[in-house]
C-alpha positions as CSV (number, residue, x, y, z in Angstrom):
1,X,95.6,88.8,94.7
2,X,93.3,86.5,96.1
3,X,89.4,87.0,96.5
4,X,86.3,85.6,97.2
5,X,83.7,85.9,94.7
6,X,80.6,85.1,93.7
7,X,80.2,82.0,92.0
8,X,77.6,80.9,89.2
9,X,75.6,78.8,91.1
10,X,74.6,81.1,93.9
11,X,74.9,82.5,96.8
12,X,78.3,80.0,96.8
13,X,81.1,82.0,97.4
14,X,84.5,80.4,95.7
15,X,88.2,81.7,96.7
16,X,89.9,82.5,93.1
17,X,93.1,84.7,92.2
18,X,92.3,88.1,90.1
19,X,94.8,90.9,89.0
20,X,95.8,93.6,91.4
21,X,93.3,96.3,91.3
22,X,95.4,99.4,89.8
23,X,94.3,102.8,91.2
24,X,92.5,105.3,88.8
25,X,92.8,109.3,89.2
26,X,91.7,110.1,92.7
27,X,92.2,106.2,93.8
28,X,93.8,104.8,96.4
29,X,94.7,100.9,96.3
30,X,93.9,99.6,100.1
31,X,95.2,96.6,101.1
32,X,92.2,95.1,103.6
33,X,92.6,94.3,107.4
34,X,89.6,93.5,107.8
35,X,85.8,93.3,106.2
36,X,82.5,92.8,108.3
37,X,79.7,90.6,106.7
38,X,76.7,92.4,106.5
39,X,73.3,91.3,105.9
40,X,72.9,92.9,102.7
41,X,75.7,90.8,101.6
42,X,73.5,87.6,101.9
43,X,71.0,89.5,100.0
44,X,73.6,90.2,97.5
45,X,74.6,86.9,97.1
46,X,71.2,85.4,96.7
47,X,69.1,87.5,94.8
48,X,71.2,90.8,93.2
49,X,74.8,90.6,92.2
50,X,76.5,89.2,89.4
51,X,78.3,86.1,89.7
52,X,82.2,87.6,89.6
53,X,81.2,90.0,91.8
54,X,83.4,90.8,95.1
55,X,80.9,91.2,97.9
56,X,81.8,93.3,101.0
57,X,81.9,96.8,102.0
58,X,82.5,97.3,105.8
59,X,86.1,98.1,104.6
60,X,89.2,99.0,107.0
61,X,92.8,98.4,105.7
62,X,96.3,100.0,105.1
63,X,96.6,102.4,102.2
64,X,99.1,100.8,100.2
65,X,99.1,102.8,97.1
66,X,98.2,106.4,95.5
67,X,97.0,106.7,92.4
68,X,97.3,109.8,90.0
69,X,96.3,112.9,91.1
70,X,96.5,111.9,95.0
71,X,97.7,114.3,96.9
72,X,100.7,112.4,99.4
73,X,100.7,115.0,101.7
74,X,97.2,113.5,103.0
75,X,97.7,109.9,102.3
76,X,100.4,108.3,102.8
77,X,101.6,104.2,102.7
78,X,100.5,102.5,105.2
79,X,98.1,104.8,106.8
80,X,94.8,102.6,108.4
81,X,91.6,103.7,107.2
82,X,87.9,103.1,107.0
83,X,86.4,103.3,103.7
84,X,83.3,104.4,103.2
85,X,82.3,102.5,100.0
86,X,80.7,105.2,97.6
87,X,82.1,105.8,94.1
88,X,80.8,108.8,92.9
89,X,81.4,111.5,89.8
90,X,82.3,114.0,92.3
91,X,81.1,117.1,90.8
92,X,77.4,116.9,91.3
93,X,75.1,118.7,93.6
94,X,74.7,115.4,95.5
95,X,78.6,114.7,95.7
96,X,79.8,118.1,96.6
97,X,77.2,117.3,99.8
98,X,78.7,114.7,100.5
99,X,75.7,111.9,99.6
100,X,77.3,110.4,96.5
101,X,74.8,107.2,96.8
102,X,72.5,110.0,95.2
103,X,74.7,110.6,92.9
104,X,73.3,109.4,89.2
105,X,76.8,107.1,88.4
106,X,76.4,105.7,92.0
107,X,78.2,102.7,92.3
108,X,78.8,101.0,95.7
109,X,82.2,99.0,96.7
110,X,81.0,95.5,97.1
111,X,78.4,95.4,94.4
112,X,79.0,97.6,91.1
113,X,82.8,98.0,91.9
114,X,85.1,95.1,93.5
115,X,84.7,94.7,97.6
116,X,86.4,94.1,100.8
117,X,86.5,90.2,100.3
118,X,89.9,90.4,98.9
119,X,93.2,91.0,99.8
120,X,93.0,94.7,98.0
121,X,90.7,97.4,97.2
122,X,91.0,100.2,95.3
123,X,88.3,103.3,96.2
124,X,88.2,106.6,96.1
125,X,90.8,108.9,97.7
126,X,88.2,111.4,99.3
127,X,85.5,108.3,100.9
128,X,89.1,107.7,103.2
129,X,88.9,108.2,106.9
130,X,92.3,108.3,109.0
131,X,91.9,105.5,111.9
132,X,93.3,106.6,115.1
133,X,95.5,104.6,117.0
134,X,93.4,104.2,119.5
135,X,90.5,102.3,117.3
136,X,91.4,98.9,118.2
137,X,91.8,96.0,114.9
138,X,88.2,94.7,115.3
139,X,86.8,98.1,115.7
140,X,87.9,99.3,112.6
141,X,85.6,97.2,110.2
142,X,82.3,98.1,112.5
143,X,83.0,101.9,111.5
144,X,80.9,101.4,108.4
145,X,78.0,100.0,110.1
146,X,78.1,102.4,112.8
147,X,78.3,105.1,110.5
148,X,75.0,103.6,109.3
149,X,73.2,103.4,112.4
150,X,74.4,107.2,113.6
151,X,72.7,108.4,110.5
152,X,69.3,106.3,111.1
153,X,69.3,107.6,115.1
154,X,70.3,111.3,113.6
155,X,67.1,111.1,111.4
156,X,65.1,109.8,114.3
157,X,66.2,112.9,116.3
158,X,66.9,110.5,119.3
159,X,68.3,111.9,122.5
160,X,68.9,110.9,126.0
161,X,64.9,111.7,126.7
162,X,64.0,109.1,124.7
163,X,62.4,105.4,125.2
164,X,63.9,103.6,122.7
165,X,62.9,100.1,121.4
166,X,64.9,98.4,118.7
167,X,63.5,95.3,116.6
168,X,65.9,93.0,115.6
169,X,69.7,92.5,117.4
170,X,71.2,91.5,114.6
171,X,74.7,93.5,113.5
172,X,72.5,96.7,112.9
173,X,70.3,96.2,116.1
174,X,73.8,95.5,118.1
175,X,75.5,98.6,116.9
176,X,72.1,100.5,117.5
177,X,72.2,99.5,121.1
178,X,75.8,100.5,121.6
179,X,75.2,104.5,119.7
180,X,71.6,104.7,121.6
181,X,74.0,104.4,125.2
182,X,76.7,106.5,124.1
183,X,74.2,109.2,123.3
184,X,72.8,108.5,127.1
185,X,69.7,107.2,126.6
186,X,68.6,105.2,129.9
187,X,66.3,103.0,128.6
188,X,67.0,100.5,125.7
189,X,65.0,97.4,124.8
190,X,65.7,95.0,122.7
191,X,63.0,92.4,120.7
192,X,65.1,89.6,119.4
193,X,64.3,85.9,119.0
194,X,67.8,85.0,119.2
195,X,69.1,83.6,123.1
196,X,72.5,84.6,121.7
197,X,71.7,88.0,120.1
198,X,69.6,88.8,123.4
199,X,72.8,88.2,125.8
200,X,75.2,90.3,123.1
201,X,72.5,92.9,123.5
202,X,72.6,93.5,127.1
203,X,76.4,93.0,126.9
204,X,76.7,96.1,124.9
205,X,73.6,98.1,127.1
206,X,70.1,97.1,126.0
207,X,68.6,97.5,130.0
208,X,66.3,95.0,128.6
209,X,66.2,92.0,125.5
210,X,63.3,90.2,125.2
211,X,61.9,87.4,123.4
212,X,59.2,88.2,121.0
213,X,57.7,84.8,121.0
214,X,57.0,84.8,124.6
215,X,54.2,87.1,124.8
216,X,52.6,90.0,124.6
217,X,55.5,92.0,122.9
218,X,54.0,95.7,123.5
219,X,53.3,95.1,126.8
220,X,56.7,93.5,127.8
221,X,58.5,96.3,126.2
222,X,56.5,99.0,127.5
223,X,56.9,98.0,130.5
224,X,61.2,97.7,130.4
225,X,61.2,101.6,129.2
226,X,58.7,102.4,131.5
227,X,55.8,103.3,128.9
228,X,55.3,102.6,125.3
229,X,58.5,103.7,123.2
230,X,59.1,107.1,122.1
231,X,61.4,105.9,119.3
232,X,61.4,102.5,117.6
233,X,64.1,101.3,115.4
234,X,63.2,98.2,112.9
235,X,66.4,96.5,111.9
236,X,65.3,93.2,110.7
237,X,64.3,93.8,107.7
238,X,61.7,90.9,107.9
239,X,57.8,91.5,106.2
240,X,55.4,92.3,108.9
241,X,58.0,94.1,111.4
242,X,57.3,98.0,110.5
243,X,53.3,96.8,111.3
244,X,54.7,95.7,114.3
245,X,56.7,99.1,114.8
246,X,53.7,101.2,114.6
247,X,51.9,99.1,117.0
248,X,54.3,99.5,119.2
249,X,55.3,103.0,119.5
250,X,54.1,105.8,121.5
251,X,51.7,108.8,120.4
252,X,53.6,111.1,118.9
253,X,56.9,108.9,118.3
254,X,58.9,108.1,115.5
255,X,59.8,104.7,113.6
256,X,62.9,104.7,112.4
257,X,63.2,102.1,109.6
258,X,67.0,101.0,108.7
259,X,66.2,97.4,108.4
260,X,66.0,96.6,104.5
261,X,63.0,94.6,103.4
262,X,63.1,92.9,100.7
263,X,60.3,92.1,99.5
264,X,56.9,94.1,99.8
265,X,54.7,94.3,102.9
266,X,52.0,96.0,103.9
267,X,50.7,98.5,107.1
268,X,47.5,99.4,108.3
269,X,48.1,103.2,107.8
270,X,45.3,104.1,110.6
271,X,47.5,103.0,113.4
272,X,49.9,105.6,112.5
273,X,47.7,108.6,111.4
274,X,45.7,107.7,115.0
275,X,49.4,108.0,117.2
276,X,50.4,110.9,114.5
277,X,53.8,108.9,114.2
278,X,57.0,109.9,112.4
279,X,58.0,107.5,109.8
280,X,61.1,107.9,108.9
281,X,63.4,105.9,106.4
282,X,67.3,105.7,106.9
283,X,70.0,104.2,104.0
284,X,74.1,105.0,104.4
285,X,75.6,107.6,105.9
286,X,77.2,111.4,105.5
287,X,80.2,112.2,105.8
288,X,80.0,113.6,109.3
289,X,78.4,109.7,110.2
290,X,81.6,108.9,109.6
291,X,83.9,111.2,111.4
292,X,81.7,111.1,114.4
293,X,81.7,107.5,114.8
294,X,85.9,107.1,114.5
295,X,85.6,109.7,117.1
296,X,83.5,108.3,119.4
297,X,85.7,104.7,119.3
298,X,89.0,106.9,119.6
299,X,87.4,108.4,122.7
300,X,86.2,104.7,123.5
301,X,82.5,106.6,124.2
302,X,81.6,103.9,121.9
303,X,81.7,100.4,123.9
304,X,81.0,97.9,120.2
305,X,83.9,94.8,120.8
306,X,81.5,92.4,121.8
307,X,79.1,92.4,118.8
308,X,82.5,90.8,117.3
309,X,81.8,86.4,117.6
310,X,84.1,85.5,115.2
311,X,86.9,86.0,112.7
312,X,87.6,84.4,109.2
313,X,90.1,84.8,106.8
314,X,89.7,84.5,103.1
315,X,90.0,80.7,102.9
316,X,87.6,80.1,105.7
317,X,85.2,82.4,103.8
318,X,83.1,80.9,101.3
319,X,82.2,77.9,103.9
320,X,81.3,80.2,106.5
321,X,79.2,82.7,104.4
322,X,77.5,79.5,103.2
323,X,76.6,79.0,107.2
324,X,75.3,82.6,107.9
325,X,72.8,82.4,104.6
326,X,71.4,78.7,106.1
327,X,71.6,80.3,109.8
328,X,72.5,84.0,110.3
329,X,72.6,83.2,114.2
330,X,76.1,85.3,114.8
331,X,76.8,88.6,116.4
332,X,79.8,90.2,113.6
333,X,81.6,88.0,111.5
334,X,84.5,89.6,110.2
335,X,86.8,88.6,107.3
336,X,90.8,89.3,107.6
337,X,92.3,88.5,104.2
C-alpha cells in the first residue's frame, strides 16, 4: 500500500510503498477516505516521532477487513467509520471506562502504531464508530477533532449562559466555534491573528473575530460578549496565551486549556487566585465525545463544512505538509489516499 512517512531528515514527509497492515485479534483493517492534518502532527514531525513513522489520526474510512475474533454481525465490509485512534490492553480499569490513553500500554494511531496517511489502517475493533449516511465525505475526518473539542467544552461545563472567548481559530478554535453554537451559546468571540481564520470563524458562528494585534484585546472582547468572558478556551498552544487567558476572563470563570504547548511557560498565579478561576486542562475524548459528535452531524445540529480549505491526496502530501509547518495559515487540510 502506499504511505506517507516520516523521513530522516525531518519533518520531510516522503510517499513510499509498505506491506498491507494485517489485522491482529480484535482489529479491523480500514481502508482510509480521508485523514485531517492536525497540529500535533507538525509537532510530531518536528520534534517527537520516529522517522518511519505514519503520522495522522483524524481517521474516517471503509472497513475493509475483520480480523480474528471480530464479531461480523457488528462490522461488516465496507461499513464507513470514524476511528478514534486509541490502542489499548482492554482489560484495565482505565479501558473498561473507556479512556484507554490512560491506559499504561497506550499507544496512539499516528504515532506509536501506523496512521491515517496511508491508503490502510488497521485499529482496534471496539475504537470504531458507524458513520451515518447523513455525515457528509468531508465531515467524516473532523469527527476526531470534534470529539476533542466536545470533551474540552464538557470539562468547561459550558452552556448556553455562557460568554465564551476562544484564543486561537486554528482547526481546534474552528471546531470550538461550531460545538459552542450548537450548544446555543449567543455570544462567541474569537482572538485570531489570521484575516483568513477570522472570516472562517464568523462563517461557522463566532458573533465576533478579532485581531489581537489591534488593541486592547480584553477590552475588544469584553465588549463583543457583552462583559468579560465567563469561559475562555486557549487553543493555540503558543507560550504566553494561558497568561493571556487568565487575564482575560471573568471572576469566577473557567479557562479551559486544549491548546498543546510545547514548551514551558509561565503565569502569574495571583491573577487567577484574585478572579478564583477554574483552570481546567482537556486531552482526547470519551467514548460518549464520540457518539455525540456523529450525532450532532447526522442531525446536521453541527454546521463544521467550512473549516474544510482544502483537500490532498497522498502524492500531494509531503509538499503540502511541508507548506503548513513553514505557514500553518489554512482552515482543515484533509488528506484522501
Amino acid at each position: 500500500m502506499r504511505a506517507a512517512v516520516l523521513a530522516e531528515d525531518r519533518p520531510r514527509l516522503e510517499l513510499v510503498e509498505l506491506d498491507t497492515p494485517v489485522p491482529a485479534e480484535g482489529e479491523v483493517l480500514v481502508r482510509v477516505t480521508g485523514c485531517g492534518i492536525c497540529g500535533s502532527d507538525l509537532h510530531l514531525a518536528s520534534q517527537l516521532a520516529a522517522p518511519g513513522t505514519v503520522l495522522g489520526h483524524e481517521i474516517a474510512g471503509e472497513v475493509a477487513e475483520l480480523g480474528p475474533g471480530v464479531d461480523a454481525g457488528m462490522w461488516r465490509v465496507g461499513t464507513p467509520v470514524a476511528v478514534r485512534p486509541f490502542a489499548g490492553c482492554g482489560t484495565c480499569a482505565s479501558c473498561r471506562s473507556g479512556r484507554a490513553d490512560h491506559c499504561a500500554t497506550f499507544q496512539l494511531l499516528g504515532m506509536q502504531r501506523p496512521g491515517g496517511f496511508a491508503e490502510l489502517v488497521a485499529a482496534q475493533a471496539d475504537e470504531l464508530f458507524t458513520l451515518p449516511a447523513a455525515v457528509a465525505a468531508d465531515e467524516q475526518p473532523l469527527v476526531e477533532p470534534l470529539a476533542i473539542v466536545r470533551h474540552a467544552l464538557r470539562r468547561g461545563d459550558v452552556g448556553p449562559a455562557d460568554r465564551v472567548a476562544v484564543l486561537g481559530a486554528g482547526p481546534i478554535g474552528l471546531a470550538t466555534v461550531a460545538w459552542a453554537r450548537a450548544l446555543g451559546i449567543a455570544t462567541i468571540a474569537v482572538s485570531e491573528p489570521s484575516a483568513l481564520r477570522r472570516d472562517l470563524a464568523r462563517r461557522l458562528g463566532a458573533t465576533a473575530a478579532l485581531d489581537p494585534s489591534g488593541g486592547d484585546v480584553a477590552a475588544a472582547l469584553a465588549e463583543a460578549v457583552g462583559g468579560p468572558p465567563t469561559v475562555v478556551v486557549e487553543c493555540s498552544g503558543r507560550p504566553g496565551l494561558l497568561e493571556e487567558a487568565i487575564e482575560l476572563a471573568a471572576v469566577d470563570a473557567r479557562v479551559v486549556v486544549v491548546g498543546i504547548c510545547p514548551d514551558y511557560d509561565r503565569i502569574f498565579p495571583l491573577w487567577a487566585i484574585g478572579k478564583e478561576l477554574d483552570l481546567r486542562f482537556s486531552v482526547y475524548y470519551g467514548r460518549d465525545d464520540f457518539t455525540e459528535t456523529v450525532t450532532a452531524l447526522d442531525a446536521h445540529r453541527l454546521e463544521v463544512l467550512p473549516m474544510v480549505t482544502e483537500t490532498v491526496g497522498l502524492e500531494a502530501l509531503p509538499e503540502r505538509f511541508g507548506r503548513l509547518e513553514r505557514d500553518a495559515d489554512a482552515g482543515k487540510v484533509l488528506v484522501r489516499p
